[in-house]
MDTraj code that builds the backbone (N, CA, C; nanometers):
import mdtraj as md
import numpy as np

residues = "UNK UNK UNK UNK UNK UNK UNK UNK UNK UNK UNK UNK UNK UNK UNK UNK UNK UNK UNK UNK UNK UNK UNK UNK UNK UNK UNK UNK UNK UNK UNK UNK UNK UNK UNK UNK UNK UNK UNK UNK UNK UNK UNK UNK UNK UNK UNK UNK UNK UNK UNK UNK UNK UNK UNK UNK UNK UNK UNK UNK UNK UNK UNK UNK UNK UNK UNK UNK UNK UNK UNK UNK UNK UNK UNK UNK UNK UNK UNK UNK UNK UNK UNK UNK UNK UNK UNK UNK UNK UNK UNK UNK UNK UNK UNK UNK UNK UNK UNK UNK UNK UNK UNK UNK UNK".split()
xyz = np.array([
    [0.0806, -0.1199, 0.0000],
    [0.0000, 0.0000, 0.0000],
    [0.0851, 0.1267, 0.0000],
    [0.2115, 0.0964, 0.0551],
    [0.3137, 0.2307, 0.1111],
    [0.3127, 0.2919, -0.0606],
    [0.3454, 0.1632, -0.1545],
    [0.4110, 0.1736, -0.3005],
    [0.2856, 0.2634, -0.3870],
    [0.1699, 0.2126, -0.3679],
    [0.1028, 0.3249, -0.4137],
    [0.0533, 0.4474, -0.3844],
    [0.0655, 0.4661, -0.2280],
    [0.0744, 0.6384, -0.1761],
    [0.1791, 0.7012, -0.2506],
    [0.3523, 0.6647, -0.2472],
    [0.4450, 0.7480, -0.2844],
    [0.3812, 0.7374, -0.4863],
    [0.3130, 0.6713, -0.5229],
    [0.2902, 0.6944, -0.6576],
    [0.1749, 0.7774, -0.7032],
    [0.1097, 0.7830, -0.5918],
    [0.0173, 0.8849, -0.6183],
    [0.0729, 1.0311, -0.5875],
    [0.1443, 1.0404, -0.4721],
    [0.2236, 1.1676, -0.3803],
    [0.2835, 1.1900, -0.5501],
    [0.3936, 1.1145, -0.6811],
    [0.4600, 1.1449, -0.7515],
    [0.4020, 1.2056, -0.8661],
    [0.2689, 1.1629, -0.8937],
    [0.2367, 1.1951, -1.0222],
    [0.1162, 1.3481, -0.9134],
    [0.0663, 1.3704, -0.8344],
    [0.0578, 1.4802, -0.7924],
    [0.1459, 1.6002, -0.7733],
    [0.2641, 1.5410, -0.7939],
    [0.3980, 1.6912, -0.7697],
    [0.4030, 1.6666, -0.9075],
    [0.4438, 1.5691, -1.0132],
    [0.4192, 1.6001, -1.1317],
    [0.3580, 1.7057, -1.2259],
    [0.2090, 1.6756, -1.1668],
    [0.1157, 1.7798, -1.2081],
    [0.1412, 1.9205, -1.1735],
    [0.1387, 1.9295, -1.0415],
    [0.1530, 2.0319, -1.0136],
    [0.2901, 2.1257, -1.0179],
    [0.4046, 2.0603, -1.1119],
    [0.4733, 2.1317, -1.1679],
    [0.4361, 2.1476, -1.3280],
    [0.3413, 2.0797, -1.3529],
    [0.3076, 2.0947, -1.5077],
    [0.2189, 2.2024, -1.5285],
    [0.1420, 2.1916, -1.4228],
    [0.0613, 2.3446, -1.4019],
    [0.1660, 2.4800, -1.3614],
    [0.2901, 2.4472, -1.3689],
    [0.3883, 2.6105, -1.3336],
    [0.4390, 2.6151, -1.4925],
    [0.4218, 2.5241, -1.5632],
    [0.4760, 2.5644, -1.6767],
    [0.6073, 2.4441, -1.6654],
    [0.6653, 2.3374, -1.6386],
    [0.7376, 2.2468, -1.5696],
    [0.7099, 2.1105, -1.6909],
    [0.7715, 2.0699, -1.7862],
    [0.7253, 1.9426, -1.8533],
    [0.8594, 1.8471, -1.7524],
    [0.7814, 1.7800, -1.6561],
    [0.8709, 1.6787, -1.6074],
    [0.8178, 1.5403, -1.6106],
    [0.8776, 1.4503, -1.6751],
    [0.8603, 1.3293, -1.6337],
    [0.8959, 1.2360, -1.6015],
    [0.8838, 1.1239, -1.5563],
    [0.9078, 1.0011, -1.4665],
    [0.9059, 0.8961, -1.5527],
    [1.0500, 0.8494, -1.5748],
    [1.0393, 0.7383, -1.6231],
    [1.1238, 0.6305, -1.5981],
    [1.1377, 0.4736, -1.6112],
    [1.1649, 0.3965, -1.5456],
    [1.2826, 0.2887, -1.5924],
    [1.3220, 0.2570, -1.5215],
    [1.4284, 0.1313, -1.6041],
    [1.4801, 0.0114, -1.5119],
    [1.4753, -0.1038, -1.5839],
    [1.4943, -0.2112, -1.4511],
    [1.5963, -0.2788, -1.4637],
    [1.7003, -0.3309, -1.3616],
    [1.8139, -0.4389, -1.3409],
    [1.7690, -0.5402, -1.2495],
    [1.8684, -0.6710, -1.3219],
    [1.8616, -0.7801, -1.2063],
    [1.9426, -0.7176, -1.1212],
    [1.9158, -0.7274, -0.9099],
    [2.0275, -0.7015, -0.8890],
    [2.0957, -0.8600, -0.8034],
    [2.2164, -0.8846, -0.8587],
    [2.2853, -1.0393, -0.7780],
    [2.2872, -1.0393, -0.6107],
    [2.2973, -0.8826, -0.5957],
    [2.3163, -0.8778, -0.4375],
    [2.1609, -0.8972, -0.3662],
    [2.0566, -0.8497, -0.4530],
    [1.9091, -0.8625, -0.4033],
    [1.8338, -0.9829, -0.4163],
    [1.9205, -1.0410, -0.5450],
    [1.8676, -1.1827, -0.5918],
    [1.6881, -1.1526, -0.6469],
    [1.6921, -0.9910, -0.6996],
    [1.5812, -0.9786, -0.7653],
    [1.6106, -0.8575, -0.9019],
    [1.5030, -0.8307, -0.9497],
    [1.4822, -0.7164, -1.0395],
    [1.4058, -0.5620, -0.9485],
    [1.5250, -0.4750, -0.9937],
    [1.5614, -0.3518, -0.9262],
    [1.4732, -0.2319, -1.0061],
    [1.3582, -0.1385, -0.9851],
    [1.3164, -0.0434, -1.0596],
    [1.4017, 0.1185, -1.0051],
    [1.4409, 0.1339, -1.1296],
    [1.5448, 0.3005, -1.1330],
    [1.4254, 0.3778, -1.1812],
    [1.3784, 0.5210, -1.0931],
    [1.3282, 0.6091, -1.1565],
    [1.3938, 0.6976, -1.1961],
    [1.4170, 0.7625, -1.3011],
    [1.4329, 0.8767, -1.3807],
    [1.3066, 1.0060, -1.3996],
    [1.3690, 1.1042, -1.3236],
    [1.3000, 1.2613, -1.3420],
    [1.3753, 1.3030, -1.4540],
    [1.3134, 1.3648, -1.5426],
    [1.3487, 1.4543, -1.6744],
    [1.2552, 1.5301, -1.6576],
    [1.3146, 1.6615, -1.7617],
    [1.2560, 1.7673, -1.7562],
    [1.2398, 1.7875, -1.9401],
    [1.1371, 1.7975, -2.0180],
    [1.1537, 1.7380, -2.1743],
    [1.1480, 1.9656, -2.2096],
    [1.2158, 1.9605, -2.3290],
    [1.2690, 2.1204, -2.3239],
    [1.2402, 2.0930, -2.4793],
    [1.1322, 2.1909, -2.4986],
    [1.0690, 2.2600, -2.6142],
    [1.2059, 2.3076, -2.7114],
    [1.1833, 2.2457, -2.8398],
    [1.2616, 2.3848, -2.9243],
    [1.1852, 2.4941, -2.9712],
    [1.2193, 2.5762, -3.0375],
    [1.1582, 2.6316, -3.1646],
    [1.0764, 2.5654, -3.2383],
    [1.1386, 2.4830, -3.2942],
    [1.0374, 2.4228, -3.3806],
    [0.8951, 2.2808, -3.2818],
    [0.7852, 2.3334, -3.3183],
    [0.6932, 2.2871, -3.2230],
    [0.7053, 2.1091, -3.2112],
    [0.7762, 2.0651, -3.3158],
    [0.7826, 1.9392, -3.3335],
    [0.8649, 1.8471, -3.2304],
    [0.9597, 1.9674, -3.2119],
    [1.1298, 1.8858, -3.1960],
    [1.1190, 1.9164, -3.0426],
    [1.2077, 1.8150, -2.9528],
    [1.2190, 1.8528, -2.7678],
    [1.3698, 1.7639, -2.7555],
    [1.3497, 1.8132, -2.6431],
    [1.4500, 1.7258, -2.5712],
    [1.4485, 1.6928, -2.4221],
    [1.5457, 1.5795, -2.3915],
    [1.4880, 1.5469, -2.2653],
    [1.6245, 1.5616, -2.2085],
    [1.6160, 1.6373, -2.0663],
    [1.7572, 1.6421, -1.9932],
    [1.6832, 1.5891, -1.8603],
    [1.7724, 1.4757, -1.8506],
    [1.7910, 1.3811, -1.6307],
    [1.8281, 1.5271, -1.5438],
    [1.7265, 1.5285, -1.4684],
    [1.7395, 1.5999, -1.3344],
    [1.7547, 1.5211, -1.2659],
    [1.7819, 1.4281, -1.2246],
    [1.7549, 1.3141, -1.0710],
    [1.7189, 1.1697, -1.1435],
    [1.7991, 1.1098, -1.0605],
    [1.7485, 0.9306, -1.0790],
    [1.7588, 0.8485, -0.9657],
    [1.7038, 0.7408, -0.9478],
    [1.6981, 0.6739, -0.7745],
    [1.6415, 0.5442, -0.7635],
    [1.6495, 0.4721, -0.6921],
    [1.5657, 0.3599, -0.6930],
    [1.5168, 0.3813, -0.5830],
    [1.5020, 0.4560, -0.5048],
    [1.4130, 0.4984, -0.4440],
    [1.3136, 0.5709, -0.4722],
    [1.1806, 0.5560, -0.4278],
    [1.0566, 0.6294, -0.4724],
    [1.0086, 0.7451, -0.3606],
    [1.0733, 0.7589, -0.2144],
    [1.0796, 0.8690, -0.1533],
    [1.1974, 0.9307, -0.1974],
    [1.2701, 0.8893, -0.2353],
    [1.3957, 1.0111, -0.3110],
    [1.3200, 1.0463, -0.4010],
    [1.3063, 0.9974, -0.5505],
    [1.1961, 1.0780, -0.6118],
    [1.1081, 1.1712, -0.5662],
    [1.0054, 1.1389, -0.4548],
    [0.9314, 1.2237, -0.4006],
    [0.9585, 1.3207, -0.3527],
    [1.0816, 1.3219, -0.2809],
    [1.1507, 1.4313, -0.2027],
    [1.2120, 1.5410, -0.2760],
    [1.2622, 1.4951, -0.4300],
    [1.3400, 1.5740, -0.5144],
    [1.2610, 1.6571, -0.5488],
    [1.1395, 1.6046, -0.6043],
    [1.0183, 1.6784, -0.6770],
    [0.9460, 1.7612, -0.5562],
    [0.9698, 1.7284, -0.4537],
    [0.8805, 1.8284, -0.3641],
    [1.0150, 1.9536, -0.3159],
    [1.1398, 1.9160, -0.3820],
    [1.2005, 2.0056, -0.3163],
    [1.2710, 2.1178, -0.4863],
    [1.2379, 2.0316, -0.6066],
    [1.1834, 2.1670, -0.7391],
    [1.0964, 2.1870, -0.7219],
    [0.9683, 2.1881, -0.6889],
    [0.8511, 2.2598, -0.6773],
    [0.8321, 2.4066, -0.5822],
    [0.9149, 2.3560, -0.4648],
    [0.9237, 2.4515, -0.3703],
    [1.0301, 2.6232, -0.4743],
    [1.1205, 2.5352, -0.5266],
    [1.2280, 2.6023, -0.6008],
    [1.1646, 2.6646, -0.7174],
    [1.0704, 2.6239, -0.8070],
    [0.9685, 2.6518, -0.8685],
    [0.8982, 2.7956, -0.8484],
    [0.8318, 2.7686, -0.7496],
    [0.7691, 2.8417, -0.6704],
    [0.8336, 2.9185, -0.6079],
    [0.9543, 2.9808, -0.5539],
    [1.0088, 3.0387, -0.5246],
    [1.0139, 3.0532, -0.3543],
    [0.9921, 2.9748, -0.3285],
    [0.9663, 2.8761, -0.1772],
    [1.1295, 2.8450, -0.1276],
    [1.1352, 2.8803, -0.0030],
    [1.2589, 2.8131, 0.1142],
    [1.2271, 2.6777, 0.0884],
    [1.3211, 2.5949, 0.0262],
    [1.3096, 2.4481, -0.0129],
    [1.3791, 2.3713, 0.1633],
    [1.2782, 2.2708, 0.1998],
    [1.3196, 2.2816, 0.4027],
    [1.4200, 2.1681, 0.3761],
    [1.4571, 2.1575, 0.5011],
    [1.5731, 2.0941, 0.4997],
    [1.5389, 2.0207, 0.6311],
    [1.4399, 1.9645, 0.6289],
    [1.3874, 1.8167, 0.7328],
    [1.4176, 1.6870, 0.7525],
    [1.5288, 1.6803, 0.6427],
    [1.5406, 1.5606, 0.6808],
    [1.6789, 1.5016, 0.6176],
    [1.7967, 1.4958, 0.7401],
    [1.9252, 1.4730, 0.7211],
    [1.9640, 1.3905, 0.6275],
    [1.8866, 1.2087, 0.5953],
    [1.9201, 1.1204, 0.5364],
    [1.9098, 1.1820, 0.3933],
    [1.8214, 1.2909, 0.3288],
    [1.7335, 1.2827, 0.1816],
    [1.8667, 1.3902, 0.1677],
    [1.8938, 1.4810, 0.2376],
    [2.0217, 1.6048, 0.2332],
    [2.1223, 1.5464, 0.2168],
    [2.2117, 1.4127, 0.2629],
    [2.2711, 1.3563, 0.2402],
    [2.3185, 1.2947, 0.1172],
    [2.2174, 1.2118, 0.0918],
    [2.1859, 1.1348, -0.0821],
    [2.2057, 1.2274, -0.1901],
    [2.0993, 1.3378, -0.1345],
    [2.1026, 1.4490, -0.2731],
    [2.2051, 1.5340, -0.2998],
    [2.2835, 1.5139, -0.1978],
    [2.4546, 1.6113, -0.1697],
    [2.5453, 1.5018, -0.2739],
    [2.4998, 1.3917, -0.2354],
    [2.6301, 1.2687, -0.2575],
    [2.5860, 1.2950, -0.4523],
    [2.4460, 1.2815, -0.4473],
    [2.3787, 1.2239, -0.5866],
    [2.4455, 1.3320, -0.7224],
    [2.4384, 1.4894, -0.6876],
    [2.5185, 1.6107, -0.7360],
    [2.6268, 1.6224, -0.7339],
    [2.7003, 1.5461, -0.6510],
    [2.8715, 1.5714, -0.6233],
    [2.8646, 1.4763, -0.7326],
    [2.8612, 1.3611, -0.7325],
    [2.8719, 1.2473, -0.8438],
    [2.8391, 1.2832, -1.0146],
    [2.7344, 1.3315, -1.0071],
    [2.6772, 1.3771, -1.1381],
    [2.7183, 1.5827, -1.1952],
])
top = md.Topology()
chain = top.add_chain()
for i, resn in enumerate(residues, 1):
    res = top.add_residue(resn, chain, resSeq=i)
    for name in ("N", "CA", "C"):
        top.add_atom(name, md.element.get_by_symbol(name[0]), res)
traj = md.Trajectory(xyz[None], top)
């Protein structure tokens, strides 16, 4: 049940960056992992960027995770940024990841 709250919580910050003018989307990709002895889902946030020509876009990775509260957390913390909102800083473990996740990338 947890798996479909954070999927509803995702495609609601979705929206509601699509309503600021925000084309972001969520998309997915899967590995076996040997250490889990299962198949692993990676989400991918993109942000898809209009050209000129009405036809043509492109898609640039803001964030990726196999976590689905990292996802959640990222998107609730561009929205705030969006919005022009003090993005909070509640919670040491997600400040951590997202420090490590930017230093890396």
């Amino acid at each position: 049940m947890a798996a479909a709250g954070q999927t509803r919580t995702i495609k609601k910050l979705q929206k509601a960056l699509q309503f600021e003018g925000e084309l972001i989307l969520i998309t997915t990709t899967q590995f076996f992992s040997l250490e889990k002895g299962t198949t692993v889902t990676r989400y991918h946030v993109k942000k898809q960027i209009q050209s000129d020509d009405r036809y043509k876009s492109s898609q640039v990775e803001l964030f990726s995770s196999c976590s689905q509260i990292q996802i959640t957390l990222f998107l609730r913390d561009y929205y705030y940024e969006v919005k022009g909102y003090e993005v909070p800083h509640d919670n040491p473990i997600w400040e951590q990841a997202k420090a490590k996740y930017f230093e890396e990338h």
